[in-house]
C-alpha positions as CSV (number, residue, x, y, z in Angstrom):
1,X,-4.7,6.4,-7.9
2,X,-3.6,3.1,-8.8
3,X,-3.3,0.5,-6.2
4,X,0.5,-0.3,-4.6
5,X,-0.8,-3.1,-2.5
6,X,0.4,-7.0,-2.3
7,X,-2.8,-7.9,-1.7
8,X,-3.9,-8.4,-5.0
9,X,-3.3,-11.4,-7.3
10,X,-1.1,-9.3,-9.5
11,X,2.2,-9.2,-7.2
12,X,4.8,-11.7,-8.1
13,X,3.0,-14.1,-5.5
14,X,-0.5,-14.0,-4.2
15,X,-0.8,-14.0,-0.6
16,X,-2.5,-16.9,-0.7
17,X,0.2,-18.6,-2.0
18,X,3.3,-16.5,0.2
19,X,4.8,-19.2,2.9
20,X,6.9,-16.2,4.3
21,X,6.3,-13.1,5.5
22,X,8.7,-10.5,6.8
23,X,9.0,-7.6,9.5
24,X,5.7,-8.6,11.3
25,X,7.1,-11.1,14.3
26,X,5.2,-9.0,16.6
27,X,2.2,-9.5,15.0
28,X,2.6,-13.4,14.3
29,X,2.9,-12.9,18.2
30,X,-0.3,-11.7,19.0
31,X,-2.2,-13.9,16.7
32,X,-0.8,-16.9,18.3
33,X,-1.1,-15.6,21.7
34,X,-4.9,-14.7,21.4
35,X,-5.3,-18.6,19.8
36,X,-3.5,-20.0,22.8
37,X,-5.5,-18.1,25.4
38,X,-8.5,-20.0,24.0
39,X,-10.3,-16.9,23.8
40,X,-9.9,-16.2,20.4
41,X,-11.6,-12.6,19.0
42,X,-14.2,-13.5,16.2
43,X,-12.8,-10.7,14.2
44,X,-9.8,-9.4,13.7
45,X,-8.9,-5.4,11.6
46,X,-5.6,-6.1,10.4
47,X,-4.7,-2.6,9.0
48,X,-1.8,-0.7,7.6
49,X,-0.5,0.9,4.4
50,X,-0.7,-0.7,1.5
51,X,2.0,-2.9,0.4
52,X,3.0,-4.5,3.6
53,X,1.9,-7.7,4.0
54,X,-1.6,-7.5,5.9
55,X,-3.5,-10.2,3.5
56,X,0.0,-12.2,3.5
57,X,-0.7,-12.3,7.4
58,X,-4.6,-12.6,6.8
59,X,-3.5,-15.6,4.9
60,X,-0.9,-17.1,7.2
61,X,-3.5,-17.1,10.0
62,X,-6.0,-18.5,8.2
63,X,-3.9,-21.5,7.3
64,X,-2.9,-21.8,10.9
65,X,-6.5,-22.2,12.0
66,X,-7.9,-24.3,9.4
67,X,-4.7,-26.2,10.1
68,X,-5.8,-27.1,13.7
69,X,-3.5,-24.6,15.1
70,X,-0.8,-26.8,16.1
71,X,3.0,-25.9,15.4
72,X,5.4,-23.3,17.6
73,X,4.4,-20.4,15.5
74,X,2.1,-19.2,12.3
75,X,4.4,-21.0,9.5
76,X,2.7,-23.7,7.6
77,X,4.7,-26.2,5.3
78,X,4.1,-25.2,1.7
79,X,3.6,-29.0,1.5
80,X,0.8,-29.2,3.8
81,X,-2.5,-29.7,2.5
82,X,-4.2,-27.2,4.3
83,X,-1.9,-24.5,2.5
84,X,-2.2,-26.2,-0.6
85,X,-5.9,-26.4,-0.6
86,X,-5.5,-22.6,0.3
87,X,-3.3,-21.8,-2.3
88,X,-5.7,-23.2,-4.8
89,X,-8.7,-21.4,-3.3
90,X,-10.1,-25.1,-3.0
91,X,-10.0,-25.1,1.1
92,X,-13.9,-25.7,2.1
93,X,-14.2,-23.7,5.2
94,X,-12.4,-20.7,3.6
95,X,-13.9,-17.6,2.1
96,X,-12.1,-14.7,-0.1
97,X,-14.2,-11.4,-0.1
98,X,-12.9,-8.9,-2.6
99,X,-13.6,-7.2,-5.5
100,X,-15.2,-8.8,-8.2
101,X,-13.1,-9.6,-11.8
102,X,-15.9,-7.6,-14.4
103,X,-14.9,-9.4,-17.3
104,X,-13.9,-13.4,-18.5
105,X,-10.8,-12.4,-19.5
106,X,-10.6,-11.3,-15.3
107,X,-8.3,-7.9,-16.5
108,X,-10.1,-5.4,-14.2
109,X,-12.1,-5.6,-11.2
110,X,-15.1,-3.8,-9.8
111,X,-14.5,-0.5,-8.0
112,X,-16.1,-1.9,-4.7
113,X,-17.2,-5.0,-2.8
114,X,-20.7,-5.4,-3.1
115,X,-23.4,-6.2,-0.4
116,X,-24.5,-9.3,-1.7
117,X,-20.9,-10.3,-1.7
118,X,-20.6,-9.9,2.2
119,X,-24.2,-11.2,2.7
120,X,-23.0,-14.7,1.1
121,X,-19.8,-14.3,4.0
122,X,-21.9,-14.0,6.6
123,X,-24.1,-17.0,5.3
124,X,-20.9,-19.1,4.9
125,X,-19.7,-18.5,8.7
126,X,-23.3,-19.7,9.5
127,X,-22.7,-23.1,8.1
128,X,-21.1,-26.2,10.2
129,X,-17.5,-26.1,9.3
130,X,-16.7,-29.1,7.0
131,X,-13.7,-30.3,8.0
132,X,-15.0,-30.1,11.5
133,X,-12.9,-27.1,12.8
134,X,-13.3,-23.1,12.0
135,X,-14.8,-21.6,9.4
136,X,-12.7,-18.7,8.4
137,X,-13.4,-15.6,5.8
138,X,-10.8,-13.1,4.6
139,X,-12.2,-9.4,3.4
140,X,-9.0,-8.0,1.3
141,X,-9.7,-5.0,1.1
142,X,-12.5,-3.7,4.0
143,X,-11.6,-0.3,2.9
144,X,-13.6,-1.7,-0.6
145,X,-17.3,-2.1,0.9
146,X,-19.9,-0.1,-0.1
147,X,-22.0,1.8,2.8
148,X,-24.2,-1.1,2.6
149,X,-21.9,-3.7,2.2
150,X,-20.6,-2.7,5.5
151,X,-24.1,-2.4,7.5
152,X,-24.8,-6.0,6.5
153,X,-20.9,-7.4,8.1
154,X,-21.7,-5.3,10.8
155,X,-25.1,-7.1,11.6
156,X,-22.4,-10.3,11.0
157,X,-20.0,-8.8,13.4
158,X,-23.0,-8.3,16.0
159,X,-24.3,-12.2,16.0
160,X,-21.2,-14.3,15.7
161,X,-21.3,-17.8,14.8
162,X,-19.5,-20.4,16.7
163,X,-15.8,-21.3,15.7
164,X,-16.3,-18.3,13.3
165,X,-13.3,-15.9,12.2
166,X,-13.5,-12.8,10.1
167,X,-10.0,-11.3,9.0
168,X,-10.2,-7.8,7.7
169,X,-7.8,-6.4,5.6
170,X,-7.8,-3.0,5.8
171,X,-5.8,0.2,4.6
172,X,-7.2,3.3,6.1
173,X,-9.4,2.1,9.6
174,X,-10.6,5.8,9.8
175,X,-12.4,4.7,6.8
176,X,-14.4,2.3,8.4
177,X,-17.5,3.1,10.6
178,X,-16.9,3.5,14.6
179,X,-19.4,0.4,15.0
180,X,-17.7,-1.9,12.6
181,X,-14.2,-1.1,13.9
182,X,-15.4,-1.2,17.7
183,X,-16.7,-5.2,17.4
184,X,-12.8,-6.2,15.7
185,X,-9.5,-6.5,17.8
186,X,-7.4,-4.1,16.0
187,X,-3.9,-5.3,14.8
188,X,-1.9,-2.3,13.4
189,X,0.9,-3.5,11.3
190,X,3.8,-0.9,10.7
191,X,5.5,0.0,7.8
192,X,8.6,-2.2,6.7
193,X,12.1,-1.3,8.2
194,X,15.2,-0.2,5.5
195,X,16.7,-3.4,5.9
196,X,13.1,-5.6,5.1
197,X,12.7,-3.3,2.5
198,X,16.0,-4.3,0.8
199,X,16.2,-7.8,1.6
200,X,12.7,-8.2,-0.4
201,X,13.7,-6.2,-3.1
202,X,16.5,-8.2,-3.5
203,X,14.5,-11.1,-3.6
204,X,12.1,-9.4,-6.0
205,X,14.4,-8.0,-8.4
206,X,17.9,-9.7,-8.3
207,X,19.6,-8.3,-10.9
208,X,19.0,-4.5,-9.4
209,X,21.9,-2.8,-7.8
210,X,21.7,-1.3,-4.1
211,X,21.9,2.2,-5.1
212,X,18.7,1.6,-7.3
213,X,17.1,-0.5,-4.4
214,X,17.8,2.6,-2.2
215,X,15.8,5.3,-4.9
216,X,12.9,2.7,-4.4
217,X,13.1,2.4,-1.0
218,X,13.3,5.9,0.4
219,X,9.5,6.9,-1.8
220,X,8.2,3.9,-0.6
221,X,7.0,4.6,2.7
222,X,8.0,1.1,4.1
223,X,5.9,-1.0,1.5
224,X,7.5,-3.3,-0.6
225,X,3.9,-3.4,-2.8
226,X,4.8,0.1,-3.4
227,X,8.5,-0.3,-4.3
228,X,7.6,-3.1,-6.8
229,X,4.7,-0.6,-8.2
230,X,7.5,1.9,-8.9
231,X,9.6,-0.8,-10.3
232,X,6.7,-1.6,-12.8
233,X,6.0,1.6,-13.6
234,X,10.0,2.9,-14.3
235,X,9.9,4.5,-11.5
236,X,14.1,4.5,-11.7
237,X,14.0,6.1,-14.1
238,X,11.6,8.9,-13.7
239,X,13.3,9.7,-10.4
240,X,16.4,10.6,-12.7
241,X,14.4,12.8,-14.8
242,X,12.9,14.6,-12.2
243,X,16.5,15.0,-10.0
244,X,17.7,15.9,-13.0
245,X,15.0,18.9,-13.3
246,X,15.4,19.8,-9.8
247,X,19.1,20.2,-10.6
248,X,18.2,23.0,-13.1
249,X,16.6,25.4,-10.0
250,X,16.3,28.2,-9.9
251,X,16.1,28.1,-13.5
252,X,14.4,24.7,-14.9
253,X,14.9,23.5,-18.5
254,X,12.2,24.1,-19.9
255,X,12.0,21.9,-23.2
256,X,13.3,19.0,-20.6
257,X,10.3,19.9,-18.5
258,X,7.8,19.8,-21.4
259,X,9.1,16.8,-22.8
260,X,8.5,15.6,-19.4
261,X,5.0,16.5,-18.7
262,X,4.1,15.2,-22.3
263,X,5.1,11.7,-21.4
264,X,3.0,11.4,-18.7
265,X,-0.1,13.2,-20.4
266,X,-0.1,10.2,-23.0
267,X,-2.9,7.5,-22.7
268,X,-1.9,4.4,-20.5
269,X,0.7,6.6,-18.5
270,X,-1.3,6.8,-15.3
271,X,0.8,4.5,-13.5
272,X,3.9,6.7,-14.5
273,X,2.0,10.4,-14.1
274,X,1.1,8.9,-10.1
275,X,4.8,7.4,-9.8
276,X,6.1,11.1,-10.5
277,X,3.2,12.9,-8.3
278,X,4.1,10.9,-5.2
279,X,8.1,11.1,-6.4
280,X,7.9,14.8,-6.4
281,X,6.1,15.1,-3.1
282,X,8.7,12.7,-1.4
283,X,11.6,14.3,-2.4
284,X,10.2,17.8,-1.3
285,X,9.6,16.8,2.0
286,X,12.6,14.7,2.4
287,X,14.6,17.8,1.0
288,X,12.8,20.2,3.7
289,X,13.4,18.2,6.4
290,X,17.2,17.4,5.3
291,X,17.1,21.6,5.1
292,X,15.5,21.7,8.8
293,X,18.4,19.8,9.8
294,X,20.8,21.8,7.9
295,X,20.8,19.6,4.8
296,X,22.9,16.9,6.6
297,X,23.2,13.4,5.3
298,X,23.7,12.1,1.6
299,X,21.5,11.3,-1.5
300,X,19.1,12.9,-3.3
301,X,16.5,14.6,-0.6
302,X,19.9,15.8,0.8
303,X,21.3,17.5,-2.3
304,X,18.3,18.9,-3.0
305,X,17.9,20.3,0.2
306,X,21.3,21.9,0.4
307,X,20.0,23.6,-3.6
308,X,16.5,24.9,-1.6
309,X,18.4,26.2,0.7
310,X,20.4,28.4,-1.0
311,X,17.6,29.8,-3.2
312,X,14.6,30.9,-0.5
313,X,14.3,30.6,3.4
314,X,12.6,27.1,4.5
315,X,9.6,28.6,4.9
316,X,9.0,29.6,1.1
317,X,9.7,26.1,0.5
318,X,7.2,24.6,2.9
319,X,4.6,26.9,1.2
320,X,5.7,25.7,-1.9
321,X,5.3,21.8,-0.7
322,X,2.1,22.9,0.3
323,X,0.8,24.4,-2.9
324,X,2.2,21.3,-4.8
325,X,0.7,18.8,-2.8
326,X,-2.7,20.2,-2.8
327,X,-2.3,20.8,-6.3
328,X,-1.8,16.8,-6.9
329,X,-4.8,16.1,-4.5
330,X,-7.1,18.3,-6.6
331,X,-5.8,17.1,-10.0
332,X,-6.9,13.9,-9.1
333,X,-10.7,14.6,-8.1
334,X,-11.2,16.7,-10.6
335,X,-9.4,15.1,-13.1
336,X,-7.3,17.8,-14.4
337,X,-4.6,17.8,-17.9
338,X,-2.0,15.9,-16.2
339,X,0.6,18.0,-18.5
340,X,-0.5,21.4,-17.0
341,X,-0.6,19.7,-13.4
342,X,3.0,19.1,-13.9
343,X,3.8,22.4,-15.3
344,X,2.3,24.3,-12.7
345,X,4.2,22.0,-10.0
346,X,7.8,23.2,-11.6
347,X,6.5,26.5,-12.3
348,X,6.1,27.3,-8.7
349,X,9.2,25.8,-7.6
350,X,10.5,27.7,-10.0
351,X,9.2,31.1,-8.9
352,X,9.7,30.9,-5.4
353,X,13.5,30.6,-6.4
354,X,13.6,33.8,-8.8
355,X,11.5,35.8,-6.5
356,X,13.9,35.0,-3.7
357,X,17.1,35.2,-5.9
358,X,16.1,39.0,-7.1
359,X,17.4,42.2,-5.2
C-alpha cells in the first residue's frame, strides 16, 4: 500500500523544515512538562496513524532541545540557527534514521531500516555532544526496522547514554516488540479533528472548494498526509465515479464499471487502485452506520445508506462490507488482477441487492 504519511520528504514541507504544527497542544504539553521536571525520559514512542504530524512533533522537540530548551513552549523561530541547521540536516548533535534512498537520483527508498543503520545511532548518542548540550536521534518510521534492526536499538534503549534522546516515530506500536515499547514513554497522538483537517487543507490546496475539502476529509481518517495522498492521486474524482456507481444499485452499469476497473488495472495506477480500495470501504461503513442510525445526516455515506436500506436488511450489508473488505486485504498479499478485485467488489454489492429485491 502506498505510504499516506507526512513524514516523508515528499509532502509539500518536510518535517524538518515545518515551524507549525496543528491539533497536538496536548502533546507539546507533555513534552515540555517531562523537560521541565528535569527528569527527562531517554526515549520517547511518538505513535499514531500516518499522516498526522508525529515526525513534525519528532522534529519540533528535537529543535527545542538542541535549542537549550528555553522559550514558553516547543515553537522555535524559523530564523533560529538551531532550526536552520535542522532544516538543512547540518545540526551536529542530530541524527535522522530512516530508510535509505537506493538510487543517485534518490527516487525510491529501501523497503526497511537496516541494522547497521541503527548500530551507527546508537554509536552517535555514545559520542560527547558537540555543541555541549543533548545529542538527539529521530527514527521516522520505527515501524521500518528489521527484526534485527530492532534487537540492536533495544540493546541502545537498555544502556542509555547521558543527555541522550531517542524519538521514535511510529505508526502501528503493536508492531513493535513488548521490550522495545516497555523502555519508551509512550505519547499517542490522535487523529486530526474536522476543523484541523480543513484549515490545513485549505492551506494545502487554496484554490479547492469546501465541498471538495469535505470528500477528502471524511476518507481520511483524521490525517492530513492522507487527504493530500488522495489529492495527488485524484482521489476527487474517483470518489465521483464510484458515487456515481453506487447510484446505479441494485443494478450497476456495467460498461461504467468496466471502464472503471480498467483504469485502475493500468501500470502506474497503484496510487489510484488503493485510493478507490480504501474509498469504497469508507463509504460502506460510513453508509452502514448512517443506515444503523436510520440513514440520518447528509452527504454521500448518508445517501447511500438511505439506497442500502431500501434494497436488503443491514445485516446483508454488513456481510457484504465484510466480504469486500477481506477481499481488498487478500488482493493485496497475494497480489491479485486489480480489475477482477474490483469486479468482484460491485458484483457482490450487486447481488446482495437482487437476491433481496426478488419475491
Amino acid at each position: 500500500m502506498a505510504r499516506e504519511s507526512d513524514d516523508r520528504d515528499d509532502w509539500p514541507t518536510p518535517p524538518r523544515k515545518t515551524a507549525e504544527l496543528f491539533g497536538h497542544e496536548d502533546a507539546e504539553r507533555v513534552l515540555l512538562s517531562a523537560w521541565r521536571s528535569g527528569r527527562l525520559p531517554h526515549a520517547w514512542l511518538i505513535a499514531g496513524p500516518e499522516g498526522i504530524g508525529k515526525a513534525t512533533l519528532a522534529f519540533r522537540f528535537a529543535r527545542f532541545v538542541l535549542a537549550g530548551g528555553r522559550g514558553e513552549g516547543l515553537a522555535l523561530d524559523p530564523e533560529h540557527p538551531v532550526f536552520r541547521r535542522v532544516a538543512s540536516g547540518g545540526h551536529a548533535d542530530l541524527m535522522t534514521v530512516e530508510r535509505r534512498f537506493t538510487d543517485e537520483e534518490r527516487q525510491k527508498r529501501r523497503e526497511s531500516i537496516g541494522v547497521d543503520d541503527v548500530r551507527a545511532a546508537g554509536a552517535f548518542l555514545r559520542l560527547t555532544p558537540a555543541e555541549g548540550g543533548w545529542r538527539v536521534v529521530v527514527i521516522d518510521a520505527a515501524d521500518d526496522m528489521t527484526a534485527n534492526a530492532a534487537n540492536a536499538l533495544l540493546k541502545t534503549l537498555e544502556e542509555p547514554s547521558a543527555r541522550a534522546l531517542i524519538l521514535l516515530v511510529c505508526h502501528a506500536p503493536g508492531r513493535l516488540p513488548a521490550t522495545i515499547r516497555s523502555r519508551c514513554c509512550r505519547l499517542a497522538l490522535k487523529p486530526l479533528a474536522a476543523e484541523v483537517m480543513a484549515s490545513l487543507i485549505e492551506r494545502h490546496l487554496p484554490e479547492m472548494s469546501r465541498e471538495d475539502a469535505a470528500t477528502l476529509i471524511a476518507p481520511s481518517g483524521g490525517s492530513i498526509g492522507r487527504a493530500l495522498a488522495l489529492a495527488g492521486e485524484g482521489g476527487l474524482e474517483l470518489a465521483k465515479e464510484l458515487d456515481a456507481l453506487f447510484a446505479g444499485l441494485p443494478r450497476i452499469d456495467a460498461p461504467a464499471l468496466h471502464r472503471f476497473a480498467d483504469r485502475l488495472a493500468r501500470s502506474g495506477a497503484d496510487g489510484a487502485y488503493q485510493v478507490v480500495t480504501s474509498l469504497m470501504s469508507h463509504r460502506l461503513a460510513g453508509a452502514i452506520a448512517a443506515a444503523a442510525r436510520a440513514g440520518g445526516g447528509e452527504g454521500e455515506e448518508s445517501a447511500l445508506a438511505r439506497r442500502l436500506a431500501g434494497l436488503a436488511p443491514l445485516d446483508r450489508w454488513i456481510e457484504v462490507w465484510d466480504k469486500v473488505a477481506r477481499l481488498f486485504k487478500e488482493a493485496d498479499g497475494l497480489h491479485l488482477d486489480r480489475k477482477q478485485v474490483v469486479l468482484n467488489a460491485f458484483f457482490a454489492l450487486e447481488r446482495a441487492a437482487r437476491d433481496e429485491a426478488r419475491p
